[in-house]
C-alpha positions as CSV (number, residue, x, y, z in Angstrom):
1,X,154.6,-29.9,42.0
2,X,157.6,-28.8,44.4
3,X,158.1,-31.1,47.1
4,X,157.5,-29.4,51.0
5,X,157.9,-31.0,54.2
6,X,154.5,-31.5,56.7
7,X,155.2,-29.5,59.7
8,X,154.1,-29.8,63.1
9,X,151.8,-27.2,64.5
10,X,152.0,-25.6,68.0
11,X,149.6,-26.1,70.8
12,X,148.5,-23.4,73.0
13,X,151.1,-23.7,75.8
14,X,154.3,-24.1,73.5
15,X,157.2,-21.8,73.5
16,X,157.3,-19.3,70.3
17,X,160.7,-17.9,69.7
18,X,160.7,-14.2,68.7
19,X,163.6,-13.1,66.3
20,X,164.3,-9.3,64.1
21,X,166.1,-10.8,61.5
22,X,165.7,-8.0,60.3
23,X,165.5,-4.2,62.3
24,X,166.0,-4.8,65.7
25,X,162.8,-1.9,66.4
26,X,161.7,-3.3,70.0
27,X,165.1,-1.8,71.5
28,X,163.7,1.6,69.8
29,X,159.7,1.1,70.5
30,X,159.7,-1.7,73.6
31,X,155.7,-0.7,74.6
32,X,154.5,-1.9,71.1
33,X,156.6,-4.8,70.9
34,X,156.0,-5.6,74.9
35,X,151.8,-5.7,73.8
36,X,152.4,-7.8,71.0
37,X,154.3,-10.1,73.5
38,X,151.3,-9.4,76.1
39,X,148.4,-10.4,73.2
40,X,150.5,-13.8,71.9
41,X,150.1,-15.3,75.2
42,X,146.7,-14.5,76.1
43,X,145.0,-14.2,73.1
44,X,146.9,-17.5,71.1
45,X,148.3,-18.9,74.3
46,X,151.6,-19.0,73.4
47,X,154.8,-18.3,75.2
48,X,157.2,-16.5,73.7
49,X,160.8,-17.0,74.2
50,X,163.1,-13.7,73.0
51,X,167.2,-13.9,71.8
52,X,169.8,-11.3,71.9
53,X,169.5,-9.6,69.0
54,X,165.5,-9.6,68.9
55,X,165.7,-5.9,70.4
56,X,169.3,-4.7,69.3
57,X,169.3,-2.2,66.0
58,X,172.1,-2.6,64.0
59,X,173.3,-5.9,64.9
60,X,175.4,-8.1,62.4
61,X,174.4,-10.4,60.3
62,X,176.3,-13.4,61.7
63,X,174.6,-12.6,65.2
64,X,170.9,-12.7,63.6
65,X,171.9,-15.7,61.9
66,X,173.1,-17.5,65.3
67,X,169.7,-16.7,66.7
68,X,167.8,-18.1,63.7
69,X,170.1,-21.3,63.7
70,X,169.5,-21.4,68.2
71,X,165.9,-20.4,67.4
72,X,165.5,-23.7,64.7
73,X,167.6,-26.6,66.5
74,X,166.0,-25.9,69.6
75,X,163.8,-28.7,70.2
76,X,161.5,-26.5,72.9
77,X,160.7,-23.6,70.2
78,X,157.5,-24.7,68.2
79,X,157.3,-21.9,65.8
80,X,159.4,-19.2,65.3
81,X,157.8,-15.3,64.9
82,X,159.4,-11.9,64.3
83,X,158.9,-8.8,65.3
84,X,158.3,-6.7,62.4
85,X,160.4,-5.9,58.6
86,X,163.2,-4.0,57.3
87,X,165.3,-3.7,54.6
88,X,168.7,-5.6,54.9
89,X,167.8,-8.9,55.0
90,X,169.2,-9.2,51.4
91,X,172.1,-9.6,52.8
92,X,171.8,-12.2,55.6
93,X,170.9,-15.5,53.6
94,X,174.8,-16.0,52.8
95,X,175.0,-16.5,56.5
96,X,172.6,-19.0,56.9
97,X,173.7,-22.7,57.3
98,X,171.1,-24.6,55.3
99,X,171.4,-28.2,57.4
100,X,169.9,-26.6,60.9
101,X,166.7,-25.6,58.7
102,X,166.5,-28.9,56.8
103,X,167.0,-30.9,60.7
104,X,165.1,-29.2,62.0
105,X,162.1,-27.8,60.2
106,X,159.0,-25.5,61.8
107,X,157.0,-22.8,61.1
108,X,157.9,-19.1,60.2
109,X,156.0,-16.2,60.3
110,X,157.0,-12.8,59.5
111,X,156.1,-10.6,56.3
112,X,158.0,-7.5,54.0
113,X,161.9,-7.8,54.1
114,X,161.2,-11.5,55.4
115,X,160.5,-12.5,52.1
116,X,164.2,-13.4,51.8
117,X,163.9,-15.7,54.3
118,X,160.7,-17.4,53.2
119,X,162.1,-17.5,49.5
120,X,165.6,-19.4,51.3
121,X,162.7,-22.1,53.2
122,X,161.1,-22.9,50.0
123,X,164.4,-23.6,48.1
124,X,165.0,-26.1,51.0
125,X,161.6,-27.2,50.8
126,X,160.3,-26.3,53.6
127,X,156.9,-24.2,53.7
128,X,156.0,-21.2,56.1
129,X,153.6,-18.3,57.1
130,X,153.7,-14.8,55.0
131,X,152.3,-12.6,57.7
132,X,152.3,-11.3,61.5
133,X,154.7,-9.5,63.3
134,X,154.8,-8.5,67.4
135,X,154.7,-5.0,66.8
136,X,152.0,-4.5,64.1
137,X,149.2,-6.9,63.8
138,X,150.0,-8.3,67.4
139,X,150.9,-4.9,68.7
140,X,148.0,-3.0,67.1
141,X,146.7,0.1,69.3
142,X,143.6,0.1,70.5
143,X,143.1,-3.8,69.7
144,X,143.9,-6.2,67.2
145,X,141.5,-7.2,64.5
146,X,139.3,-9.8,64.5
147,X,140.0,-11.0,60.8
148,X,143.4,-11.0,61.6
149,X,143.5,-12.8,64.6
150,X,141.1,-15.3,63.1
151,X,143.7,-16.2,60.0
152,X,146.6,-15.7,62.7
153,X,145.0,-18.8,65.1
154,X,144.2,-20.4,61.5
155,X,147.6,-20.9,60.1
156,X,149.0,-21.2,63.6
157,X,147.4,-23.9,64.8
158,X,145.5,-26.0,61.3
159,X,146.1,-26.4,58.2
160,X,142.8,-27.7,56.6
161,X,141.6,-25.5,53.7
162,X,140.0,-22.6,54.4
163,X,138.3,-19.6,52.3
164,X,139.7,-16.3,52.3
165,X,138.0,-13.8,55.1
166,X,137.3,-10.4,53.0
167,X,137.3,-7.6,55.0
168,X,134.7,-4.8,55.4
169,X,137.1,-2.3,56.6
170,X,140.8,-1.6,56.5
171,X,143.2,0.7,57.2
172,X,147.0,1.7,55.7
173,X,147.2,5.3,58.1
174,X,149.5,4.4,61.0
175,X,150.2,6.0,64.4
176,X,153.5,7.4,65.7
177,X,155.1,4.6,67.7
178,X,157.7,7.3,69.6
179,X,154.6,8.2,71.7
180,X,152.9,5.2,73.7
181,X,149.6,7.1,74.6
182,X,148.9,6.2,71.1
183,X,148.8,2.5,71.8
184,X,145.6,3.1,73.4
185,X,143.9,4.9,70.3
186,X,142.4,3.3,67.6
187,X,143.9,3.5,63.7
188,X,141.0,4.8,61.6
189,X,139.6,2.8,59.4
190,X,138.0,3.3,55.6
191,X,135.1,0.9,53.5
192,X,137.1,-2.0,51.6
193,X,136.4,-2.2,48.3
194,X,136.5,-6.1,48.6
195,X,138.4,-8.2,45.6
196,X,139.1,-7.0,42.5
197,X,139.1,-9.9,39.3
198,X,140.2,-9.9,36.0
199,X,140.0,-13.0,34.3
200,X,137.3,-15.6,34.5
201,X,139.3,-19.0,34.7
202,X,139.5,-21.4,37.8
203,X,143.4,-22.2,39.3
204,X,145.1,-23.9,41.8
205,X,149.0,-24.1,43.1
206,X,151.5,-23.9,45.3
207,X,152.1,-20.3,46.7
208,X,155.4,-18.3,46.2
209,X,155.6,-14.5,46.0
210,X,155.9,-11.8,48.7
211,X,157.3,-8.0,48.8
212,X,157.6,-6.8,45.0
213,X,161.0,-4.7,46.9
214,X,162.2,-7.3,48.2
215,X,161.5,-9.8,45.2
216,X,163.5,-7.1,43.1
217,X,166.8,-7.1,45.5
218,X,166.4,-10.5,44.8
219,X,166.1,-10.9,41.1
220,X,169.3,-8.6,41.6
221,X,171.4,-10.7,43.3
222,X,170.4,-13.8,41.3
223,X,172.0,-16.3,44.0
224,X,168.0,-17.6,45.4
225,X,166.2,-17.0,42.4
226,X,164.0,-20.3,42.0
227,X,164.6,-22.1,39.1
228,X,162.2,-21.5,36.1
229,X,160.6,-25.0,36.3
230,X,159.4,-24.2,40.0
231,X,157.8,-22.1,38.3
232,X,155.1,-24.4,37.0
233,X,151.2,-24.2,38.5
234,X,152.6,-21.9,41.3
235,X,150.1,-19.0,42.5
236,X,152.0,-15.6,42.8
237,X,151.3,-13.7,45.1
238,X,152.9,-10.0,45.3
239,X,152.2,-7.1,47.8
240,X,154.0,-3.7,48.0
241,X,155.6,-1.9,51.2
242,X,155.3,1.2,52.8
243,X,157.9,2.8,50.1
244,X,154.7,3.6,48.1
245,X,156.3,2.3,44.7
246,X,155.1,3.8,41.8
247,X,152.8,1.7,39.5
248,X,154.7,1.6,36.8
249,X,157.5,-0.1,39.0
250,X,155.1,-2.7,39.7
251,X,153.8,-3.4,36.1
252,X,157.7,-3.2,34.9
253,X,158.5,-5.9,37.4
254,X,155.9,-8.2,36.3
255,X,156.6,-7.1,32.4
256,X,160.3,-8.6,33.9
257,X,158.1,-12.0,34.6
258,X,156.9,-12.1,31.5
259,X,159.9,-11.5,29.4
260,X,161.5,-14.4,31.7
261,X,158.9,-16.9,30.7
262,X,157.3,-17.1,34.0
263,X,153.5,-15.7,33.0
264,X,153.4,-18.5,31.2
265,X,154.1,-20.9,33.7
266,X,152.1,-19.6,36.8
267,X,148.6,-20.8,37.7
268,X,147.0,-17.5,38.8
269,X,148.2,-14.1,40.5
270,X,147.3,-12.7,43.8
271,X,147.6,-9.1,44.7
272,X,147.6,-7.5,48.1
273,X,145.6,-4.5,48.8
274,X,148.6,-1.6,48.0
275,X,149.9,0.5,51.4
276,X,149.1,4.2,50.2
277,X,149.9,5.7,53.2
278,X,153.2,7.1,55.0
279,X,154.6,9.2,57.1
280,X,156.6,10.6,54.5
281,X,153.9,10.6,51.6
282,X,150.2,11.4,54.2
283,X,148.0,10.9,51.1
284,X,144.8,11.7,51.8
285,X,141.8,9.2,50.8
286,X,141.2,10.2,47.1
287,X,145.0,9.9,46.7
288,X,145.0,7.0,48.2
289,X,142.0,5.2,46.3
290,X,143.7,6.7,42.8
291,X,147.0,5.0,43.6
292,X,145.2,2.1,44.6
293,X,143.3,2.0,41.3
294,X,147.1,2.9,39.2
295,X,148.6,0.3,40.9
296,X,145.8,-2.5,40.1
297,X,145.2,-1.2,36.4
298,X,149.5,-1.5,36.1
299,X,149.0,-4.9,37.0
300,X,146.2,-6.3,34.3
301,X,148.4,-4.6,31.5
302,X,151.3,-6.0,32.0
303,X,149.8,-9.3,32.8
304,X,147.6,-9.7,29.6
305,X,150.8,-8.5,28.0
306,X,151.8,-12.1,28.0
307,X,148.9,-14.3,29.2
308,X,145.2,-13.8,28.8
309,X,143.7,-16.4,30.5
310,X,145.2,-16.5,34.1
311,X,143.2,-15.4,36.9
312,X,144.4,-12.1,38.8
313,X,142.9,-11.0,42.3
314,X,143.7,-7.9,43.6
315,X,142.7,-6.2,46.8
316,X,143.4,-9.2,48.9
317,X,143.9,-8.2,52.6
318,X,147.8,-9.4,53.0
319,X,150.9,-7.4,53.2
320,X,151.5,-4.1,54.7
321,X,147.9,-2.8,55.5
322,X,145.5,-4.1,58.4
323,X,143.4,-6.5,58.8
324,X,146.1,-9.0,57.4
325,X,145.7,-12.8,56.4
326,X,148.3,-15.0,56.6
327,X,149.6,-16.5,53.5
328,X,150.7,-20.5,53.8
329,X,153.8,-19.7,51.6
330,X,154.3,-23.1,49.9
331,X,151.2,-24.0,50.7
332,X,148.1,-24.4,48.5
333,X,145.7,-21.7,46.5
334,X,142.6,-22.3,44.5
335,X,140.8,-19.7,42.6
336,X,137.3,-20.2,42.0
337,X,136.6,-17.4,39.7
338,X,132.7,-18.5,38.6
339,X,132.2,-17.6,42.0
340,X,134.9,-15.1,43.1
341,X,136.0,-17.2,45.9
342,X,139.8,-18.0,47.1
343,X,141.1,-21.1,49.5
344,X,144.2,-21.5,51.1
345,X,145.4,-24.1,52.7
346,X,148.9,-25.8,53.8
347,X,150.5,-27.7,52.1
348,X,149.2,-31.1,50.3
349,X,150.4,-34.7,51.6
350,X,152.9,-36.5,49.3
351,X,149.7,-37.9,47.3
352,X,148.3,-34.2,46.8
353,X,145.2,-35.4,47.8
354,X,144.7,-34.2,51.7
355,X,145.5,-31.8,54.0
356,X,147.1,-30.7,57.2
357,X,148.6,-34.3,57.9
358,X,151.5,-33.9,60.2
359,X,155.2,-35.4,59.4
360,X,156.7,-38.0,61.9
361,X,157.8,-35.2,64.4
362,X,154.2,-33.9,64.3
363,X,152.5,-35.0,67.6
């Protein structure tokens, strides 16, 4: 099992630094970013602590990188949050100096083009959060979500092993952020169909995945690609982005997996619940529900292309649609499939037989 560094968790009271790595939106949309800033400090008690470029669009790469570097050695930031995606990140890890992160290791939370920055952690070893962002789940009109907030203050603030929260509702239709009457509506939400299994074994392992889009710019490039052998009892988990990818996209990429030998290595596969909704493509709900249903049925067949045995779980409430949990990326997964329950926790202690124990900069 690949090695991960114990982090320290914040306390309600600690500074959190909030970074764009990616788009720089809050210059563009301040009033969503500004409540997601609002609901961090009263609702988790944290303080948040912005840097130059966390509301400039278009800045360079080196700048982000300086604030993710400032953001890291800086012994007064506790955890480190972003603001929401994008989709250049790709090409901001060459600018990353790998000996701040290793130094001076805490906890990351961001989701969608962020993956390329969660996949550089876990080469170094050093686990994170796969969710959250200031101006969605934080910023979310009307209020935010009780499941959401409950994994939020769960993975900010513990990591003991806890089962996954299925939702009752969701949502995937969003509202215009260029108008900020709509911050006082509410999103409307639909009946969640609740998880979706195929396969009947049990599973546990350490969690790697993220955006299939931004997995794919990454298989692309081939410079962060984990080597096969980490490979070995991990848990996938995959989610799609607001791009709507076609199904077949999604079953080709995991056909990709196969052909590479890595079906046959993973524990188990966990799927987010699919956005089918944009402002581009406004599907309507039996759209919606049939791309749901193409994208999930893509899935099984290319999976039991290769391996019949693993368990898949599909419909999970991570990734682009609301509520979200938060994912402990490098942390631990175990499917119980006799009783169609999932646990997460961080992850293990050296032994792999506890949790949540704190390294020697934990307090």
């Amino acid at each position: 099992m690949k090695p991960f560094v114990l982090l320290p968790k914040p306390r309600p009271g600690d500074t959190a630094a909030i970074l764009s790595p990616s788009a720089g939106l809050p210059g563009l949309f301040p009033w969503a970013h500004d409540l997601g800033l609002r609901r961090l400090r009263e609702e988790f008690g944290l303080v948040p602590r912005e840097y130059p470029t966390t509301r400039q669009m278009g800045s360079s790469f080196q700048d982000r990188a300086r604030d993710l570097h400032d953001a890291f050695a800086d012994p007064d930031i506790k955890v480190v949050l972003t603001s929401i995606g994008g989709e250049d990140q790709i090409g901001l890890i060459k600018y990353l100096d790998p000996e701040v992160f290793t130094a001076y290791p805490k906890p990351f939370f961001g989701y969608s083009d962020h993956t390329h920055l969660h996949n550089f952690l876990w080469g170094l070893g050093i686990p994170s959060f796969y969710g959250s962002s200031t101006m969605v789940q934080l910023g979310m009109p009307g209020k935010m979500l009780p499941v959401t907030v409950r994994s939020m203050k769960h993975a900010l603030f513990s990591d003991i092993e806890i089962e996954v929260e299925v939702s009752a509702e969701f949502t995937d239709v969003e509202l215009d952020w260029s108008n900020p009457k709509n911050l006082g509506l509410t999103r409307p939400m639909e009946p969640n169909d609740g998880l979706v299994w195929d396969g009947d074994s049990d599973a546990e392992g350490t969690l790697w995945g993220g955006c299939l889009e931004a997995l794919l710019g990454l298989f692309a490039v081939g410079r962060d690609v984990p080597p096969d052998e980490d490979m070995d009892g991990v848990v996938l988990f995959l989610e799609t982005a607001e791009d709507l990818p076609p199904p077949f996209l999604v079953g080709y990429f995991l056909t990709a997996l196969g052909e590479r030998g890595w079906l046959d290595r993973i524990s188990a596969i966990l799927v987010g619940r699919p956005k089918a909704w944009a402002f581009d493509q406004q599907l309507d709900s039996g759209a919606r529900a049939a791309y749901r249903i193409a994208q999930r049925e893509a899935v099984i067949r290319a999976v039991r292309t290769y391996n019949r045995k693993i368990p898949l779980v599909m419909n999970m409430d991570f990734g682009h649609t609301d509520p979200q949990i938060i994912i402990p990326y490098g942390g631990h997964a175990r499917i119980c499939a006799s009783s169609r329950r999932v646990f997460l926790a961080g992850p293990r202690d050296d032994h792999g037989d506890g949790f949540g124990k704190l390294n020697s900069a934990g307090r």
